[in-house]
N, C-alpha and C positions, 0 to 999 in steps of 0.2 A: 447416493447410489448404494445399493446393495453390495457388499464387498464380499460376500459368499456367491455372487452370481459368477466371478471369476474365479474362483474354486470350484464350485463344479465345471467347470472346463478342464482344472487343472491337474493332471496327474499328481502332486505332491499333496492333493486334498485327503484328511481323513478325514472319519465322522466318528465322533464318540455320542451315545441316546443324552447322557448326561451333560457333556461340554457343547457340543454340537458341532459344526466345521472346524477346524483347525487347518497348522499350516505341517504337513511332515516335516518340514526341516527346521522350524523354528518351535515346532510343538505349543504355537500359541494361536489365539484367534490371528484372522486377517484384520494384519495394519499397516496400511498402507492411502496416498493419497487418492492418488485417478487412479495407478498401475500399476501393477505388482512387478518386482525387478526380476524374483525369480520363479516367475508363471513358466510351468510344463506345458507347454500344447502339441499332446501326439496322439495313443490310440483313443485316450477316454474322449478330447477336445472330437476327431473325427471322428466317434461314433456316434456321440453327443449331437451332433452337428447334424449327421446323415441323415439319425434316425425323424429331427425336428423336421428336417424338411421333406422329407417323404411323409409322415406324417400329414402336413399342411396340403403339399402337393396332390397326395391320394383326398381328403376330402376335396379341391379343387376341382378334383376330376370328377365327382361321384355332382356334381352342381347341378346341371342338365339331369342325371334320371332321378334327380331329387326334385326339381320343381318338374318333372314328367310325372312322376307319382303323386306330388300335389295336385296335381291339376286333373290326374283322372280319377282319386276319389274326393275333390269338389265335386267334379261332376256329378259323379254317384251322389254323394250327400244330396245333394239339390234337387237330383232325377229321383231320389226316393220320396225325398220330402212333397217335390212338384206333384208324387203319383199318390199319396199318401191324403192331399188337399184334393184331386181331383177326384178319388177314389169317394169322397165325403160327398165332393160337391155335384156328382154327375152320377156315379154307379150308385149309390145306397139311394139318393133323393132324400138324403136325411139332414143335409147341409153336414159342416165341417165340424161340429163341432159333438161327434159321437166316439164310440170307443177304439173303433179298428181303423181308422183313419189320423188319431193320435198318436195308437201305436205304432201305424206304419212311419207317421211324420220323425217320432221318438225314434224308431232303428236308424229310420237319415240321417239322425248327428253323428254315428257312430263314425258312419266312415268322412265327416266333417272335422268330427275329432281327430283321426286319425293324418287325415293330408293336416291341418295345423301345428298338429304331434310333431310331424315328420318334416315339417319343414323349419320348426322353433329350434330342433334336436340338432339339424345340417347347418343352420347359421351360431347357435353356442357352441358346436365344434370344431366351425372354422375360427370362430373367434379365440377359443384357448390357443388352437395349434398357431394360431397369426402372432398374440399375444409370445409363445413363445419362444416361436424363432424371430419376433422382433426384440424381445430381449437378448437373446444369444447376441442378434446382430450388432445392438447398442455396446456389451463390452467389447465384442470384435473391433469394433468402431475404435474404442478407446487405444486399443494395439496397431491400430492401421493397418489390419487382416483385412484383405479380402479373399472372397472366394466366388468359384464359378461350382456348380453341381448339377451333373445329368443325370435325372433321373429316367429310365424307362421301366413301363411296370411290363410284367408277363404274366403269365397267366397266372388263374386262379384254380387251384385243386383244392376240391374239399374245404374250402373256406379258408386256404393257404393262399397269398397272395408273393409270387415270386416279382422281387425289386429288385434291381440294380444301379447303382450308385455310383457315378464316376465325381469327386470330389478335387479339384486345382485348388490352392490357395498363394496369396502374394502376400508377401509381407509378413509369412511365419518365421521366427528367429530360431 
């Protein structure tokens, strides 16, 4: 295991560009076996903490008007494309395979491109956020921390998203 994963929890964590993590009170890397004896966990540990799982939480939430968005420019993709073939094959009497029926086929990927964009973008960023409040949770693990966190979101101003964070833990020393 990573033994810088429980220093960033740790308040007594420094960081030097050169050395890299250390311990503030022992001025050396992390050495230590499963647990650190003299691990801090106060404001850095529960802001750390908060902020992973709001994170995860809010894309959770955004799941539904993300495949809602998928699914209505597939549609579009498809409806452009479908009108794009029939445009060829019925309106011109030219069959399918002339110039304005290609390009109309050609703008349909756009927005095909765009719901697969959108929905590849919503599963690698539940993935990181899952990725890293399941690491938080593996060293919590190692201290026998639990915790309970309620999150409720509120509104949205201006691209401001107001959260509130109620965080319980057991098993903090």
């Amino acid at each position: 295991m990573d033994l810088t994963r429980h220093c960033e929890l740790c308040d007594n964590q420094k960081t030097d560009l050169k050395i890299g993590t250390t311990c503030g009170l022992t001025d050396r890397k992390p050495q230590f076996n499963k647990t650190c004896a003299t691990i801090k966990l106060t404001d850095k540990f529960e802001n750390k903490l908060k902020s992973v799982n709001i994170e995860y939480e809010n894309f959770k939430r955004k799941k539904t008007l993300t495949y809602i968005y998928f699914a209505v420019f597939l549609i579009i993709g498809i409806a452009v494309i479908m009108g794009g073939y029939l445009l060829g094959k019925y309106a011109l009497d030219s069959g399918v395979i002339s110039t304005v029926p290609i390009i109309v086929m050609g703008v349909g990927l756009a927005p095909l491109g765009m719901a697969f964009g959108t929905l590849n973008k919503h599963r690698q960023d539940i993935g990181a956020a899952k990725y890293k409040k399941d690491r938080i949770d593996q060293v919590l693990n190692e201290y026998r921390i639990e915790y309970d966190i309620n999150i409720m979101f509120g509104k949205e101003i201006h691209g401001t998203q107001e959260v509130y964070a109620d965080l319980k833990t057991k098993g903090l020393r």
